[in-house]
DRENPA-3360 file (N, C-alpha, C; in nm, 2 decimals, always signed):
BEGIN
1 = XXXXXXXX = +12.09/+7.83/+10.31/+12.22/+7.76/+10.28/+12.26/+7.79/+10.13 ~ +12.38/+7.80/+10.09/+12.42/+7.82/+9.95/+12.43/+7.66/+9.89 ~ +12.38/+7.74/+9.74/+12.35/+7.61/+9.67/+12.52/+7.51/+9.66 ~ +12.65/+7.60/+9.69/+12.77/+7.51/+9.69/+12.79/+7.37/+9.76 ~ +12.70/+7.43/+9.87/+12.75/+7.34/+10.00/+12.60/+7.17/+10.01 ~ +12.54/+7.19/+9.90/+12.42/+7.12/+9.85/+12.49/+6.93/+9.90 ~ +12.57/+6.91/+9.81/+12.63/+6.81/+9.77/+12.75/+6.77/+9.93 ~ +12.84/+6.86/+10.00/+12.84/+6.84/+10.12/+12.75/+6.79/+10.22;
9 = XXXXXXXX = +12.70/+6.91/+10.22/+12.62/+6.87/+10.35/+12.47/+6.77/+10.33 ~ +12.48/+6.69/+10.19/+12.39/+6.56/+10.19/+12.51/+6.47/+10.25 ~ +12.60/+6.46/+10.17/+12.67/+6.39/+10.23/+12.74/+6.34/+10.32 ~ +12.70/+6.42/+10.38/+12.79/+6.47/+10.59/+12.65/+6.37/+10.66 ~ +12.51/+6.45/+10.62/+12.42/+6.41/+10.70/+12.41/+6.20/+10.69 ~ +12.43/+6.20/+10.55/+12.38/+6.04/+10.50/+12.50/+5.96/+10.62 ~ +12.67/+6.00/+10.59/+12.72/+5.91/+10.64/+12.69/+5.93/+10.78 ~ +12.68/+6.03/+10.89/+12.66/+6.06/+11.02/+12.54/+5.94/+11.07;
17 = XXXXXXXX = +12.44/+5.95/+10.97/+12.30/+5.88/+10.97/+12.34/+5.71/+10.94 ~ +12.44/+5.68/+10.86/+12.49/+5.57/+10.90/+12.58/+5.53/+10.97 ~ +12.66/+5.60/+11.07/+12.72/+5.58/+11.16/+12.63/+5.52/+11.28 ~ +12.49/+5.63/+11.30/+12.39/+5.58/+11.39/+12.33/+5.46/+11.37 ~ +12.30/+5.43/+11.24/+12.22/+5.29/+11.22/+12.28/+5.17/+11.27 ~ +12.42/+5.19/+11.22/+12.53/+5.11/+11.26/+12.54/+5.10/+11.41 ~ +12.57/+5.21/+11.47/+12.57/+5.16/+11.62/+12.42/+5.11/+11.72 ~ +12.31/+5.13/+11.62/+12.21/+5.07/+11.67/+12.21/+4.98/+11.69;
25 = XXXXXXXX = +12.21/+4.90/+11.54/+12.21/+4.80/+11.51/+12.30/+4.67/+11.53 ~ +12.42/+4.74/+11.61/+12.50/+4.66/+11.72/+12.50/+4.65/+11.84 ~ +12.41/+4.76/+11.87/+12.35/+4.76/+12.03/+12.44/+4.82/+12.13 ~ +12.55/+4.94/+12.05/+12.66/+4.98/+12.08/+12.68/+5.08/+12.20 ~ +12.77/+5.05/+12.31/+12.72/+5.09/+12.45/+12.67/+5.31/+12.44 ~ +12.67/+5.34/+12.53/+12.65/+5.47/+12.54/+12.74/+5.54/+12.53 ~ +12.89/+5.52/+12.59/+12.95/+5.57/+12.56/+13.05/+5.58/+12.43 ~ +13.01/+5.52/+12.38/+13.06/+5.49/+12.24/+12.98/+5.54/+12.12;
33 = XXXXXXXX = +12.82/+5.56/+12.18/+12.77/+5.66/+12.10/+12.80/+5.80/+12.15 ~ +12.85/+5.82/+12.24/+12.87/+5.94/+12.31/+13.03/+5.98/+12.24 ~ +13.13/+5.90/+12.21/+13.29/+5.92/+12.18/+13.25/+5.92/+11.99 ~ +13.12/+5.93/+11.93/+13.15/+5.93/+11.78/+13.04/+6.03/+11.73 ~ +12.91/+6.02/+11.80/+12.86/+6.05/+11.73/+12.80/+6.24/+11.81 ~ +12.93/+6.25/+11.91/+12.88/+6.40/+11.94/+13.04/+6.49/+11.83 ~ +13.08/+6.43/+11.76/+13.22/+6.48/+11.75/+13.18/+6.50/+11.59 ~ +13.08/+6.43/+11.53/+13.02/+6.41/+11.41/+12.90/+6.56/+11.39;
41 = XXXXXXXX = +12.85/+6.53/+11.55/+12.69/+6.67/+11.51/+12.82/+6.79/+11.52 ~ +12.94/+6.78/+11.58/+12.99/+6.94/+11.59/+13.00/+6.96/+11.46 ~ +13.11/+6.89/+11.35/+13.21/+6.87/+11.24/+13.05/+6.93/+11.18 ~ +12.93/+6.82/+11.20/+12.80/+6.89/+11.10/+12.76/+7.02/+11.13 ~ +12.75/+7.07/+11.24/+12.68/+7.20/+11.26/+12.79/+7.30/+11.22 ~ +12.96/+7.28/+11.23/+13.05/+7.40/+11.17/+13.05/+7.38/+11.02 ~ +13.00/+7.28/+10.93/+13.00/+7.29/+10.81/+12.86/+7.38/+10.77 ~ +12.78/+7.31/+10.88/+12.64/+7.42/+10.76/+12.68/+7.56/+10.81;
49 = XXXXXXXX = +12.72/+7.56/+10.93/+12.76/+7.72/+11.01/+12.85/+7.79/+10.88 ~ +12.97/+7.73/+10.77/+13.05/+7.79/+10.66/+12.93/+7.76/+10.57 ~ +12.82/+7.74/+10.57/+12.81/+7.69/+10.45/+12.69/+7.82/+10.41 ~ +12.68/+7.87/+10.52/+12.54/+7.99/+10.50/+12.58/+8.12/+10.46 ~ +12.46/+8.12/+10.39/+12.44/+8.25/+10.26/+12.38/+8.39/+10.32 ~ +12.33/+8.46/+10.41/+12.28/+8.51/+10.49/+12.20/+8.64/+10.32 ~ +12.09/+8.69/+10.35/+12.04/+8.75/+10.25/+12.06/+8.91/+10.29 ~ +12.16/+8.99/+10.21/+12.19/+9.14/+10.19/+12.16/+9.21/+10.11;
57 = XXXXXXXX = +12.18/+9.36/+10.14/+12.09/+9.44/+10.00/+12.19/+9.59/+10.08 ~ +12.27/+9.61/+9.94/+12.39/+9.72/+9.97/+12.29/+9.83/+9.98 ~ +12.29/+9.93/+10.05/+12.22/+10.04/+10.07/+12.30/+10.21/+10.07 ~ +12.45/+10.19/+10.05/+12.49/+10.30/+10.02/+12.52/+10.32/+9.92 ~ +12.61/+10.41/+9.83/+12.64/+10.45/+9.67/+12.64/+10.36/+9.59 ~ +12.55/+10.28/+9.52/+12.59/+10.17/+9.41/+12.69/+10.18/+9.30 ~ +12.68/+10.32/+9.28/+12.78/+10.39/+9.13/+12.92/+10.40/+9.19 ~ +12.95/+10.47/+9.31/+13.07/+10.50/+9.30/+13.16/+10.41/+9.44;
65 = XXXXXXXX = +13.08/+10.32/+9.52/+13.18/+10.28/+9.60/+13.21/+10.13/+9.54 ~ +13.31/+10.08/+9.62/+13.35/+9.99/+9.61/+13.35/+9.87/+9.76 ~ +13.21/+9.79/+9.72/+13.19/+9.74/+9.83/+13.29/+9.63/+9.81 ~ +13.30/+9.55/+9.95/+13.36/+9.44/+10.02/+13.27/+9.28/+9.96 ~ +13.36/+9.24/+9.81/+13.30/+9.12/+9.81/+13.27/+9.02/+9.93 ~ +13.33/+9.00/+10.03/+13.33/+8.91/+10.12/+13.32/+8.95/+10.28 ~ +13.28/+8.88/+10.32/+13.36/+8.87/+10.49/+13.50/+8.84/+10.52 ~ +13.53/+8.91/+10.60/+13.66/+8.84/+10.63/+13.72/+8.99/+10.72;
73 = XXXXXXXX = +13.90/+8.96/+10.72/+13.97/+9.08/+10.79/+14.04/+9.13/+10.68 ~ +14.06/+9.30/+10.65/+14.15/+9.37/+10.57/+14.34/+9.28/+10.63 ~ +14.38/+9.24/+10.52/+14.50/+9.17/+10.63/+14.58/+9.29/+10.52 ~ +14.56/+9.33/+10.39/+14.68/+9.43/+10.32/+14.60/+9.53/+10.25 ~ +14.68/+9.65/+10.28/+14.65/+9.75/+10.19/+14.80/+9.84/+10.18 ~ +14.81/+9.80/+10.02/+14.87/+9.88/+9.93/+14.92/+9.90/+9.83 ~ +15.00/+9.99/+9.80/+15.05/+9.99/+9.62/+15.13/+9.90/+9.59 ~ +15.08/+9.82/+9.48/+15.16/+9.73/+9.42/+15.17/+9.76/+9.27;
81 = XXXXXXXX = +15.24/+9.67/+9.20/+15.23/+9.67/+9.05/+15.17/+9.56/+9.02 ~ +15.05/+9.57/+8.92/+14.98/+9.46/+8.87/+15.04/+9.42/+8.76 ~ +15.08/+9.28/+8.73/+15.18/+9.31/+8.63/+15.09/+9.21/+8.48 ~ +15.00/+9.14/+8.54/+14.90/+9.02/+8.45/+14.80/+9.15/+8.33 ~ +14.73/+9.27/+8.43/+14.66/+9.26/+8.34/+14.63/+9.46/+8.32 ~ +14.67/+9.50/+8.40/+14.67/+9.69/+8.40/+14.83/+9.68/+8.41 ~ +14.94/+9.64/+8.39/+15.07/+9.66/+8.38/+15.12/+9.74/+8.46 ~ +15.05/+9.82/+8.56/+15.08/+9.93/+8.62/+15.04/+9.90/+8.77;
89 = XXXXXXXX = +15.05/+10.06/+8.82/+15.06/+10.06/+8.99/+14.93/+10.08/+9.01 ~ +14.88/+10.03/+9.17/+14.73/+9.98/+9.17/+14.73/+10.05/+9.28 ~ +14.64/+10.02/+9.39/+14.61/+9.97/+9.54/+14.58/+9.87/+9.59 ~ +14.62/+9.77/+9.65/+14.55/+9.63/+9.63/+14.53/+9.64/+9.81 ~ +14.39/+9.60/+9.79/+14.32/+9.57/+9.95/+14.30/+9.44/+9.95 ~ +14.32/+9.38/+10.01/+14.29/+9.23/+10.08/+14.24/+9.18/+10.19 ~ +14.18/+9.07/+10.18/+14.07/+9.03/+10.25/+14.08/+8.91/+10.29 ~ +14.11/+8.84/+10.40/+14.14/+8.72/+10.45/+14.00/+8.63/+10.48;
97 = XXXXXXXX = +13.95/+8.53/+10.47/+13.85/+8.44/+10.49/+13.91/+8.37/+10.62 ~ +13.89/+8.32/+10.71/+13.86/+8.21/+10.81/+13.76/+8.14/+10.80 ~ +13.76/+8.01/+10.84/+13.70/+7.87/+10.83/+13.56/+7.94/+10.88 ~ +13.55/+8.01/+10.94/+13.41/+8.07/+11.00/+13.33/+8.22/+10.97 ~ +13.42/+8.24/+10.84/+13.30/+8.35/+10.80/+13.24/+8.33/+10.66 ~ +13.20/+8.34/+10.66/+13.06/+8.38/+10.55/+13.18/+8.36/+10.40 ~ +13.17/+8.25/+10.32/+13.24/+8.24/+10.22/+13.17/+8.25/+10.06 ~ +13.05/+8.31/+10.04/+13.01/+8.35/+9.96/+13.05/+8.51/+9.93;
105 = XXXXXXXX = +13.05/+8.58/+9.82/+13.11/+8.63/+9.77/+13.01/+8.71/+9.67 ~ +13.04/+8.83/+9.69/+12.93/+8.91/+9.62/+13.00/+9.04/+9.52 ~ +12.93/+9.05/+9.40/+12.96/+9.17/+9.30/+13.04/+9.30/+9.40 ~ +13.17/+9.38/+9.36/+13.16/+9.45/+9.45/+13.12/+9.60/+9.36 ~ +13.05/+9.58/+9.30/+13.00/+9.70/+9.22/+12.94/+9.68/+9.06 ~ +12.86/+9.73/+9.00/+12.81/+9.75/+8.93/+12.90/+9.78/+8.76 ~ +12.91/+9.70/+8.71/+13.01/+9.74/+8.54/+12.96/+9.62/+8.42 ~ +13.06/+9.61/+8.36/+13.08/+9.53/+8.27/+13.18/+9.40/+8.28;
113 = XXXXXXXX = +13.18/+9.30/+8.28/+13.27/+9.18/+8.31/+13.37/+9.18/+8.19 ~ +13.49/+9.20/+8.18/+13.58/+9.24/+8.08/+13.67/+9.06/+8.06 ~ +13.72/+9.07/+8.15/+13.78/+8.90/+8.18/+13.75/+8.82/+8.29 ~ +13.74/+8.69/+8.29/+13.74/+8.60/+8.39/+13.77/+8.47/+8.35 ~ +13.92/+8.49/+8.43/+13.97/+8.39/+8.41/+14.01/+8.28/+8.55 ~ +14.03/+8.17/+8.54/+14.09/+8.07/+8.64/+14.23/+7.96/+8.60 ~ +14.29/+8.00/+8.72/+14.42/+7.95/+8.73/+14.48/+7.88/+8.81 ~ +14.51/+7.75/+8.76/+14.56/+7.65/+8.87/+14.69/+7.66/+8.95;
121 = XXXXXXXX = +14.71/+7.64/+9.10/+14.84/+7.71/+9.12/+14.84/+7.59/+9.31 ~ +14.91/+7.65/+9.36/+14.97/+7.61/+9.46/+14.85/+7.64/+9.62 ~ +14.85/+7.56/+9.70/+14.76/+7.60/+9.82/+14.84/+7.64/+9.93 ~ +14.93/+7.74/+9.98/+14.99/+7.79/+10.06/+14.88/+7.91/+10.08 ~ +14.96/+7.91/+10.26/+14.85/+7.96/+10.32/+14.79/+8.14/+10.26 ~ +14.64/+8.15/+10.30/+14.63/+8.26/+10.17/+14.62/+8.41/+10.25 ~ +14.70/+8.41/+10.33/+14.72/+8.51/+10.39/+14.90/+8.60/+10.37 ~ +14.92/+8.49/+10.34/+15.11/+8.51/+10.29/+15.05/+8.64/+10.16;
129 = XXXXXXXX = +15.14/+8.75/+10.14/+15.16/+8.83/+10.02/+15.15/+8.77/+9.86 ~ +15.28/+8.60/+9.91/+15.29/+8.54/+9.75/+15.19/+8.47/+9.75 ~ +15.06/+8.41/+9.83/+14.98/+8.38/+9.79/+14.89/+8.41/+9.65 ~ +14.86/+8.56/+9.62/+14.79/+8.61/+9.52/+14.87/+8.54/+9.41 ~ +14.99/+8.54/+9.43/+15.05/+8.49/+9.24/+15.08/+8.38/+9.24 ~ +15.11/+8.25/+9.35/+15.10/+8.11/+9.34/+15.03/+8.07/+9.35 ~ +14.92/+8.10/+9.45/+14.77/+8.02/+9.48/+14.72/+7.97/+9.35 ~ +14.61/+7.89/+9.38/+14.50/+7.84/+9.26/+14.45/+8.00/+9.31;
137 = XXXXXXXX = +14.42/+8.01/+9.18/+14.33/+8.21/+9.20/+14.24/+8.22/+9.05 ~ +14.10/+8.29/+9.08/+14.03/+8.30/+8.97/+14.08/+8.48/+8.97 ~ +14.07/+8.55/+8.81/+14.09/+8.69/+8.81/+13.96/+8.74/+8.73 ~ +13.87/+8.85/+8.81/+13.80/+8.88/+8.73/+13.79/+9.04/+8.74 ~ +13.77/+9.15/+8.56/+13.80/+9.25/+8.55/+13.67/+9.28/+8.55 ~ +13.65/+9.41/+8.60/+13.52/+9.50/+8.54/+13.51/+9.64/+8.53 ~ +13.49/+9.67/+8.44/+13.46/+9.80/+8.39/+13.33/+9.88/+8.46 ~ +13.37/+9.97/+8.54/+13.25/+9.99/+8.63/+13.16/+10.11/+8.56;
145 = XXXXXXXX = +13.08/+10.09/+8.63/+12.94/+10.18/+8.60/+12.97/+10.36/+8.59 ~ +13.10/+10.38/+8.75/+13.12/+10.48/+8.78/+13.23/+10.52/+8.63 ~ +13.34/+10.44/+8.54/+13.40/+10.50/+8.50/+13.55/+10.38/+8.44 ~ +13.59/+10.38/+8.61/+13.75/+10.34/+8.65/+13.70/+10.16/+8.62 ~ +13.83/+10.10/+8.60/+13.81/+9.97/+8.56/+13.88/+9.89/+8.70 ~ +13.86/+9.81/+8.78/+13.93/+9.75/+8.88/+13.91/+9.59/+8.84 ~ +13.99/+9.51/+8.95/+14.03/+9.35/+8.92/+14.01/+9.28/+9.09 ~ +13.93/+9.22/+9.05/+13.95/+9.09/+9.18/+14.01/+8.94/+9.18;
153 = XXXXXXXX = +14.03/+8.91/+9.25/+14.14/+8.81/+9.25/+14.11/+8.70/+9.37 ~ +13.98/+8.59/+9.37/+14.02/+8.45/+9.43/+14.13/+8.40/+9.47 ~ +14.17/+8.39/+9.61/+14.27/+8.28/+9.59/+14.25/+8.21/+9.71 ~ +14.28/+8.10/+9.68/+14.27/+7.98/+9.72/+14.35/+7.96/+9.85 ~ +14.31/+7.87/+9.99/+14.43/+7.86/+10.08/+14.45/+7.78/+10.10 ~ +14.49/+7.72/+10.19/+14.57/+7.56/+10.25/+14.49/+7.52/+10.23 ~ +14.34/+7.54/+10.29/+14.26/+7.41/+10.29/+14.20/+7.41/+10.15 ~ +14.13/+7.57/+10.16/+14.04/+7.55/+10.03/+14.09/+7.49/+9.90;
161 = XXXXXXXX = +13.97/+7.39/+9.82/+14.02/+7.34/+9.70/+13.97/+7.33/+9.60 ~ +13.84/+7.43/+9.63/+13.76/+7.52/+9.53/+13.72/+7.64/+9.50 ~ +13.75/+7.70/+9.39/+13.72/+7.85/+9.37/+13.58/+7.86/+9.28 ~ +13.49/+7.88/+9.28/+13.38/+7.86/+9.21/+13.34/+8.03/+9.18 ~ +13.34/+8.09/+9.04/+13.30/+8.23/+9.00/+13.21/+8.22/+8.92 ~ +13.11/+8.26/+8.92/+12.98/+8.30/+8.81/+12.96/+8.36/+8.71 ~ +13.06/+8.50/+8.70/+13.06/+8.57/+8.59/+13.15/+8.55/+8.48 ~ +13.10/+8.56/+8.39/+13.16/+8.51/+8.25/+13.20/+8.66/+8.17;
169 = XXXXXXXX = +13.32/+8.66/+8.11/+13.34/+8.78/+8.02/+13.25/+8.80/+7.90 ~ +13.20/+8.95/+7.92/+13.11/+8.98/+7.83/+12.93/+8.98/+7.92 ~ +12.93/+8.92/+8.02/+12.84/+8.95/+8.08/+12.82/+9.09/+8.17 ~ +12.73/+9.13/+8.22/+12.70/+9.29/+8.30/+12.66/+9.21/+8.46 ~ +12.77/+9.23/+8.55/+12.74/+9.25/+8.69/+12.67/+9.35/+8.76 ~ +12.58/+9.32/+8.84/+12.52/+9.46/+8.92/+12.54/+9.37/+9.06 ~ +12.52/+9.52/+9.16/+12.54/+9.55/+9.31/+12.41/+9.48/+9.40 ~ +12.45/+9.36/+9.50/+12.38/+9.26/+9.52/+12.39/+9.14/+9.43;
177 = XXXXXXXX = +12.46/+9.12/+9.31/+12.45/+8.99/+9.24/+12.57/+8.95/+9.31 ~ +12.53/+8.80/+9.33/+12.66/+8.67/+9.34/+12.75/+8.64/+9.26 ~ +12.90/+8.70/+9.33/+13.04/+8.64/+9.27/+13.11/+8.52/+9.24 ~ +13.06/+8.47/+9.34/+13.14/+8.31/+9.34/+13.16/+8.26/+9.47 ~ +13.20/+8.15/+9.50/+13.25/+8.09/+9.58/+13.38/+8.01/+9.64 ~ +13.46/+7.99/+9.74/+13.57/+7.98/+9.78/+13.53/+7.89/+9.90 ~ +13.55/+7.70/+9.85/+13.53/+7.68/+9.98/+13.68/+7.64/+10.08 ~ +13.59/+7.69/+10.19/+13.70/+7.64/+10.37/+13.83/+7.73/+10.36;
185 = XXXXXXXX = +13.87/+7.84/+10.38/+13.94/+7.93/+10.43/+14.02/+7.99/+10.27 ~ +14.03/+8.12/+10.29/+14.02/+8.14/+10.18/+14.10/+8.32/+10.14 ~ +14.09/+8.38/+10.02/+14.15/+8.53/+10.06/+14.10/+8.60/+9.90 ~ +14.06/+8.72/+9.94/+13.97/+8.80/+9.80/+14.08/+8.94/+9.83 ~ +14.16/+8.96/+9.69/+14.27/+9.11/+9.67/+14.13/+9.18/+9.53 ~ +14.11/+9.29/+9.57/+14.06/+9.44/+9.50/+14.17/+9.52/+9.44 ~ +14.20/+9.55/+9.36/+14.28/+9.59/+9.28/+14.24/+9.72/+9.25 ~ +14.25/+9.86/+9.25/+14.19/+10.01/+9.22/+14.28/+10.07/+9.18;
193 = XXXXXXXX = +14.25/+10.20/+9.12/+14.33/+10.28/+9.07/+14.39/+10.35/+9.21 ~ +14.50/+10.45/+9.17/+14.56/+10.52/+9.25/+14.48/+10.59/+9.32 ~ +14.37/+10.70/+9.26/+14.33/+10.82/+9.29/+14.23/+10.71/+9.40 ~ +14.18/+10.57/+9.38/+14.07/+10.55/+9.47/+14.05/+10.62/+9.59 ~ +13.97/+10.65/+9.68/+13.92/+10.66/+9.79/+13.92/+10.60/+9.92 ~ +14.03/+10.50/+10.00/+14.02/+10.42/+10.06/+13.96/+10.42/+10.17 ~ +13.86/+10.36/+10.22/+13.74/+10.37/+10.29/+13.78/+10.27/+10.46 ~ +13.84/+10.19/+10.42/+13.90/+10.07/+10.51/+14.03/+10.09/+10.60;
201 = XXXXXXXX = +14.09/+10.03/+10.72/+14.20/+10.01/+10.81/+14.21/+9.87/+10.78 ~ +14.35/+9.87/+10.82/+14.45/+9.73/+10.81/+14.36/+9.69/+10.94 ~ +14.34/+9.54/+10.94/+14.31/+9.42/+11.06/+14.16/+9.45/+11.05 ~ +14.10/+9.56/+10.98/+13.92/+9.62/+11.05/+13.83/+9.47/+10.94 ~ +13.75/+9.47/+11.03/+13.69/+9.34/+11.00/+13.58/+9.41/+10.89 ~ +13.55/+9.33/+10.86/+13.42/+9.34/+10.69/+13.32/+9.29/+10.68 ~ +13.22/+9.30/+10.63/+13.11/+9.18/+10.58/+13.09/+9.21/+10.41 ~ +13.03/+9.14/+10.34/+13.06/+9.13/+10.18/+12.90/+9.20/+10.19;
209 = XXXXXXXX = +12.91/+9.26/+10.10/+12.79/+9.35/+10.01/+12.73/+9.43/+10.11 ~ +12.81/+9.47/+10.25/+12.78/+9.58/+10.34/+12.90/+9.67/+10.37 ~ +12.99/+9.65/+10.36/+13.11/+9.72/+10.38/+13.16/+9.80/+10.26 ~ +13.20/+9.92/+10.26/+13.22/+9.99/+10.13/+13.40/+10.03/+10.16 ~ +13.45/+9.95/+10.09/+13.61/+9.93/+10.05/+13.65/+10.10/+10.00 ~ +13.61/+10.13/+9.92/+13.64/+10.25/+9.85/+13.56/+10.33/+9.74 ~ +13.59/+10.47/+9.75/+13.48/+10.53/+9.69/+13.58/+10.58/+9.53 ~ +13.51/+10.54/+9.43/+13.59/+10.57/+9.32/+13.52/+10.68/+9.24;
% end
């Protein structure tokens, strides 16, 4: 389980656990434990089911690709203008979360941590295009190992109401270290140079620290 979901899921279990005491201790018929407390084990088993960390280890190019921070579906790929922090034209691949994939989030390559920053903003859904520049969104730069400098970009969706990132500017990320976290539905944009390599199709599904987004 990821250490995010620590403080949830005590707290899912304690009140569930006192819903039961409570209906014991009123001697409360069967079906009434049957109308509360089977609708309580699902809500608990789909939170620890978001809440798991599954353990990976990238096995192709560490230098020059660019893996797939997350799980999720490619929902965009293309040229935009970054206007916050390369002022110029990019590639931006995107990555959609649902309530049911794997919401940890992993280095998508090996560099230098140049900025990281967090920005408070709006929870519209995070599959929309203006999501990236309203959303609550964390932005973090890195200067990679291979050369080219790219940007990722947290953003937050309807539900989610936490963006949690680990890397601090001025620190060194490597391939297999933990990015951060995004809890309950959610959307991760890759930012690359032109010349990148794109590795990925529109809708093709991903897994984070196994999937290689682009070879730079």
């Amino acid at each position: 389980m990821h250490k995010e979901g620590s403080v949830t899921l005590v707290t899912c279990f304690v009140f569930i656990l006192l819903v039961a005491v409570t209906l014991y201790a009123y001697r409360a018929p069967h079906w009434l434990w049957i109308l509360l407390m089977v609708p309580l084990c699902i809500i608990f088993f789909v939170i620890v089911n978001f809440f798991r960390y599954p353990e990976r280890h990238y096995k192709g190019d560490k230098v020059h690709d660019v893996i797939a921070p997350s799980d999720g579906t490619i929902v965009c790929i293309e040229e935009v203008y970054e206007p916050d922090y390369f002022k110029d034209r990019r590639i931006m691949i995107s990555t959609f979360m649902s309530v049911t994939n794997v919401h940890a989030q992993w280095a998508p390559l090996a560099g230098q941590v140049l900025i990281s920053e967090h920005e408070d903003g709006n929870f519209k859904k995070a599959y929309l295009p203006k999501a990236s520049n309203e959303n609550e969104r964390s932005t973090v730069v890195i200067k990679s190992d291979a050369g080219p400098t790219i940007m990722l970009r947290q953003v937050a969706g309807a539900v989610a109401r936490r963006i949690v990132t680990y890397y601090e500017a001025g620190e060194r990320c490597e391939v297999d270290g933990e990015l951060g976290f995004i809890k309950f539905g959610s959307r991760i944009d890759v930012y690359l140079p032109l010349d990148a390599k794109i590795l990925v199709k529109l809708k093709q599904t991903v897994r984070g620290n196994t999937t290689a987004l682009a070879n730079i």
